[in-house]
Structure formats: structure tokens, C-alpha cells
C-alpha positions in Angstrom: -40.5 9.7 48.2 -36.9 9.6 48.3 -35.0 12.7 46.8 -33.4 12.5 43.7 -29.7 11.9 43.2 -27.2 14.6 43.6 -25.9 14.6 40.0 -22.6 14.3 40.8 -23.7 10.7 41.7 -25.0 9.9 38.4 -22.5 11.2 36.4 -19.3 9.0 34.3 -15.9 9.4 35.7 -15.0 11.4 32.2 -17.7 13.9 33.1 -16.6 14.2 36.5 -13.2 15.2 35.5 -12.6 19.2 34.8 -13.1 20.2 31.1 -9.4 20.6 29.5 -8.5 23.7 28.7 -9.1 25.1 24.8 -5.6 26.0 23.2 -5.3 30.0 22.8 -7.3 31.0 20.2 -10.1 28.3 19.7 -13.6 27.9 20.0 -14.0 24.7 22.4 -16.2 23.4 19.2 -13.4 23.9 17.1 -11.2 21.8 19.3 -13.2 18.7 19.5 -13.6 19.0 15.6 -9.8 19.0 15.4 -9.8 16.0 17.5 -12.3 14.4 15.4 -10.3 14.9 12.3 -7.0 13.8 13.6 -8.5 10.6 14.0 -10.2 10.1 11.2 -7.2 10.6 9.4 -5.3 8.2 11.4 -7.7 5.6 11.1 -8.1 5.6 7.7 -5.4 3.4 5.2 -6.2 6.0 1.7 -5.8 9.8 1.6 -9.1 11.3 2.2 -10.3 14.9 0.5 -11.7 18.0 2.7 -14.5 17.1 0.7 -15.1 13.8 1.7 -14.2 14.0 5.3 -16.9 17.4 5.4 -19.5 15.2 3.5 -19.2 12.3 6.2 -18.9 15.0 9.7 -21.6 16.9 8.3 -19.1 20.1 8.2 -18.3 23.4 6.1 -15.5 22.1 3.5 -13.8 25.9 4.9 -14.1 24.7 8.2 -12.4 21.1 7.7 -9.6 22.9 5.5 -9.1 25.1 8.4 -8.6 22.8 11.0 -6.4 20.3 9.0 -4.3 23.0 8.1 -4.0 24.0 12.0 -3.3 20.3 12.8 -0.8 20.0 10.2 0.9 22.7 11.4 1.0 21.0 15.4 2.6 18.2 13.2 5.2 19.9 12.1 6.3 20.7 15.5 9.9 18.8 16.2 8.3 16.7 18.6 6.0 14.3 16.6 7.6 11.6 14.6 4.8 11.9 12.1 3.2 14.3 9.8 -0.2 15.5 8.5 0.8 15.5 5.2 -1.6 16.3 1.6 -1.1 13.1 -0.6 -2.7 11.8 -3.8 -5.0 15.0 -3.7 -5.8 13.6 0.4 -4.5 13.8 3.5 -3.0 11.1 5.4 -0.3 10.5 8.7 2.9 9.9 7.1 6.5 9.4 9.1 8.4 12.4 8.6 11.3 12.7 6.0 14.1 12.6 8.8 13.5 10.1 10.3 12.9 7.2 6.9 16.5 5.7 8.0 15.8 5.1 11.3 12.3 3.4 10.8 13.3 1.9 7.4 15.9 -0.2 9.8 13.0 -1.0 11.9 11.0 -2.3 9.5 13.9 -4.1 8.1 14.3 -6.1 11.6 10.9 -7.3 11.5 10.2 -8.9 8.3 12.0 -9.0 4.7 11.9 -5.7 3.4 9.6 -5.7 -0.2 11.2 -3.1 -2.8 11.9 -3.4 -6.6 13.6 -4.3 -8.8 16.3 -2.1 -10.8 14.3 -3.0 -14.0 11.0 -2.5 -12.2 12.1 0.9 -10.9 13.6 2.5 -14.2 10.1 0.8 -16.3 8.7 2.7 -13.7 10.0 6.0 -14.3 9.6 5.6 -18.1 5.8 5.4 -17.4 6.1 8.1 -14.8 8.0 11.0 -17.0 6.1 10.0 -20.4 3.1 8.7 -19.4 0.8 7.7 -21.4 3.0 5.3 -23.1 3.0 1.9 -24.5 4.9 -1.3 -23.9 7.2 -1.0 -27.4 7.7 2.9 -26.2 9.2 1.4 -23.0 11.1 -0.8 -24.6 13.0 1.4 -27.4 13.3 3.9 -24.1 15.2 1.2 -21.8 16.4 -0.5 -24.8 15.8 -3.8 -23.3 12.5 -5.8 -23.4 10.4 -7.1 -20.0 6.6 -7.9 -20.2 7.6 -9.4 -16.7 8.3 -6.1 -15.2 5.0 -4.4 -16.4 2.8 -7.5 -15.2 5.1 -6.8 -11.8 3.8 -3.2 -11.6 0.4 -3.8 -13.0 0.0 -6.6 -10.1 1.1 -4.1 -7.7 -1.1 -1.6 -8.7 1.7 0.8 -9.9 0.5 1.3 -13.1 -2.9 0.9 -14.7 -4.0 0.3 -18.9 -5.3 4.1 -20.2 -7.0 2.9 -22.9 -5.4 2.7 -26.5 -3.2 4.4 -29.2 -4.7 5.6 -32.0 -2.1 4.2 -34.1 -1.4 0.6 -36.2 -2.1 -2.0 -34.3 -4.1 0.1 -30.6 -1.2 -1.0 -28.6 -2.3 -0.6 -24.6 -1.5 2.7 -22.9 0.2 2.6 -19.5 -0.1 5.5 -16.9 0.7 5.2 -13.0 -1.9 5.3 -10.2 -3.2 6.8 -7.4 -1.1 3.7 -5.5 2.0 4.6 -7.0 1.4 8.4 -5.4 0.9 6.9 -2.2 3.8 4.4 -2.0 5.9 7.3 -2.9 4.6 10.0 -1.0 3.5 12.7 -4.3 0.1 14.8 -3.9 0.4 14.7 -7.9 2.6 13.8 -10.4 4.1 17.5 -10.5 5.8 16.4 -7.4 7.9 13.9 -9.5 11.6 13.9 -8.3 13.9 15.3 -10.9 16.3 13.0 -12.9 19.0 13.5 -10.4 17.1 12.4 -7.4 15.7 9.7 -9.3 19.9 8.3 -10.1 20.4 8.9 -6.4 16.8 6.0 -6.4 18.3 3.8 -9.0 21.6 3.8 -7.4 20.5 2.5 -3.5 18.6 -0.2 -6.2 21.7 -1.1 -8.0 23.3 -1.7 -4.2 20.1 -3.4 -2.4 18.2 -5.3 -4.3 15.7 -7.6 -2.5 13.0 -8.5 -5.4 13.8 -10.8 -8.6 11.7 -9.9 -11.7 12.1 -12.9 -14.3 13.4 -11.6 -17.8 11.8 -12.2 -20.6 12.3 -11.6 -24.4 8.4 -10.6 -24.8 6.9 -7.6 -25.2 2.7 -7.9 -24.0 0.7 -8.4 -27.3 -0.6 -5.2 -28.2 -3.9 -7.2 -28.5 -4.1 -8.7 -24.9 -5.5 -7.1 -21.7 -3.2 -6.8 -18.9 -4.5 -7.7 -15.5 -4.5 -3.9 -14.1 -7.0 -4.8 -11.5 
């Protein structure tokens, strides 16, 4: 009967190599977690809750809190390009804030870059700052008329119907979405840019702007659905 094999034969080359090293201060368990969520958040395209990423690890919602927060932090650090960052009431890798020109120009080298509109982006705001609101509120806000514009947003996923006013007529209710948090990098809509940074928006708009929305003298009919899938 032969002996059995030393098991250093039958081991992987990953087991073979030395255990790394915990940082100071964690648990070795703690430490693969950490890794564990830093990928899931990277590999996911929508912010994900501490209560949906400890539902699918099978993990304490404290515990996943915890360890985000810890590998947010490491983020933060000067030396990563990119940030753990809490989103649309999720978490999700984000570049960081000081480095948007430098990877906006990027971007710009590889394809045509995809923004909106002047009209699109002051509709926008409209909805943002007063949502709920309704096309003919829009309108005697901007003080000019463009169903084009909302079917832009509502195509884009922007902004989504609320339901109805209760008033003559049920014209459609307009709010923005849990897409227009993420395209513009809010955890909620508290974290709306004031008025002034919002002019500094509709300025680099007025000076670069790359998508035509066709005008129109129409306002939706209070009695149609838009297309806000």
C-alpha cells in the first residue's frame, strides 16, 4: 500500500501561498467579507441597499453597514480614482468629483458625448424643484411649450407619470426617478444642487450642446399616457 500524499502535493498554488496578512484591527473573517462586498459593488450596474446585499451574503445588515462604511473610508484615501459612494438610497463605485474633467475628456475621445439639451435640462429642473407637477405647470414655469422635451426625458427614464391631478381635466403628474438620481450622482432628492449651481449646469449647456430636442407647439393631452416605461 503506497503512503498517502504529503499534502503539500495535493494542494492549489493559492493554498500553497502564505495567508496575507489581516489589516490592524480586523477579524480575518471580516476581511474576506470586505472583499466580498467590494465586489459585489463593483459588479453590479444599480445601487444596492445594506439590506439587499445582507439578504443575498446571508449577513447581519450591522455587519454589511460596518464594513461598507470601512471600505468607503479606504476609498476615500488620495490614491484611488474612485469612490464607495451612497446613491439613490444604494451604494455604488462612482469616479471621484476631482477628477470628472479629466475622464469626461476621456470619454469625449472615444465616442460622441450624449448630454441634453438646454430645454431638456431646465424642463428638468422644473420637475425636479416642484415635483409633482404637470405638463401646462411646466409650461407657464418655462414660459415656452415642448411635449418633445418631456417624451425626451420620459424615454430616458428621467422622469416617470405619478398618477393624476385632482383638478379639471386629471392632467398627468410628472416626478423624476430613481435614474435621474443615478445619472446625477444624489442619494435623494435633498441633495438637489441649489439654483446657483444649477446656472453654473445651464450655463456649460448654453456653451456645449451636443443633443437636438425638436420643438413643438404642443403640450401632451392631458388625456393621453406618456410612454414612461
Amino acid at each position: 500500500m503506497e503512503p498517502a500524499p504529503a499534502r503539500e502535493e495535493s494542494m492549489t498554488p493559492e493554498e500553497l501561498l502564505p495567508a496575507a496578512p489581516a489589516p490592524e484591527g480586523m477579524a480575518s473573517d471580516d476581511v474576506r467579507l470586505q472583499a466580498m462586498l467590494e465586489a459585489v459593488v463593483y459588479v453590479t450596474e444599480e445601487p444596492l441597499s445594506v439590506e439587499e446585499i445582507a439578504r443575498a451574503l446571508g449577513e447581519p445588515a450591522e455587519r454589511v453597514e460596518k464594513l461598507l462604511d470601512r471600505l468607503s473610508a479606504e476609498y476615500e484615501k488620495p490614491e484611488h480614482g474612485i469612490a464607495i459612494r451612497a446613491v439613490a438610497g444604494g451604494y455604488k463605485m462612482a469616479t471621484k468629483a476631482e477628477h470628472h474633467e479629466g475622464v469626461r475628456a476621456f470619454v469625449k475621445s472615444l465616442q460622441p458625448p450624449l448630454k441634453l439639451s438646454l430645454a431638456a435640462l431646465e424642463t428638468l429642473a422644473v420637475i425636479a424643484y416642484k415635483q409633482p407637477v404637470t405638463a401646462p405647470e411646466v409650461l407657464e414655469i418655462r414660459g415656452v411649450q415642448g411635449a418633445g422635451v418631456l417624451k425626451t426625458l420620459l424615454d430616458r427614464k428621467l422622469i416617470a407619470a405619478a398618477g393624476r391631478k385632482n383638478v379639471i381635466g386629471k392632467p398627468i403628474l410628472y416626478k423624476t426617478t430613481k435614474e435621474f438620481l443615478m445619472q446625477f450622482g444624489l442619494n435623494d432628492l435633498a441633495e438637489l444642487p441649489s439654483l446657483k449651481e444649477f446656472e453654473e449646469l445651464r450655463r456649460l449647456a448654453i456653451s456645449d450642446e451636443t443633443v437636438a430636442v425638436p420643438a413643438t407647439d404642443e403640450v401632451p393631452p392631458d388625456d393621453a399616457e406618456p410612454n414612461a416605461s
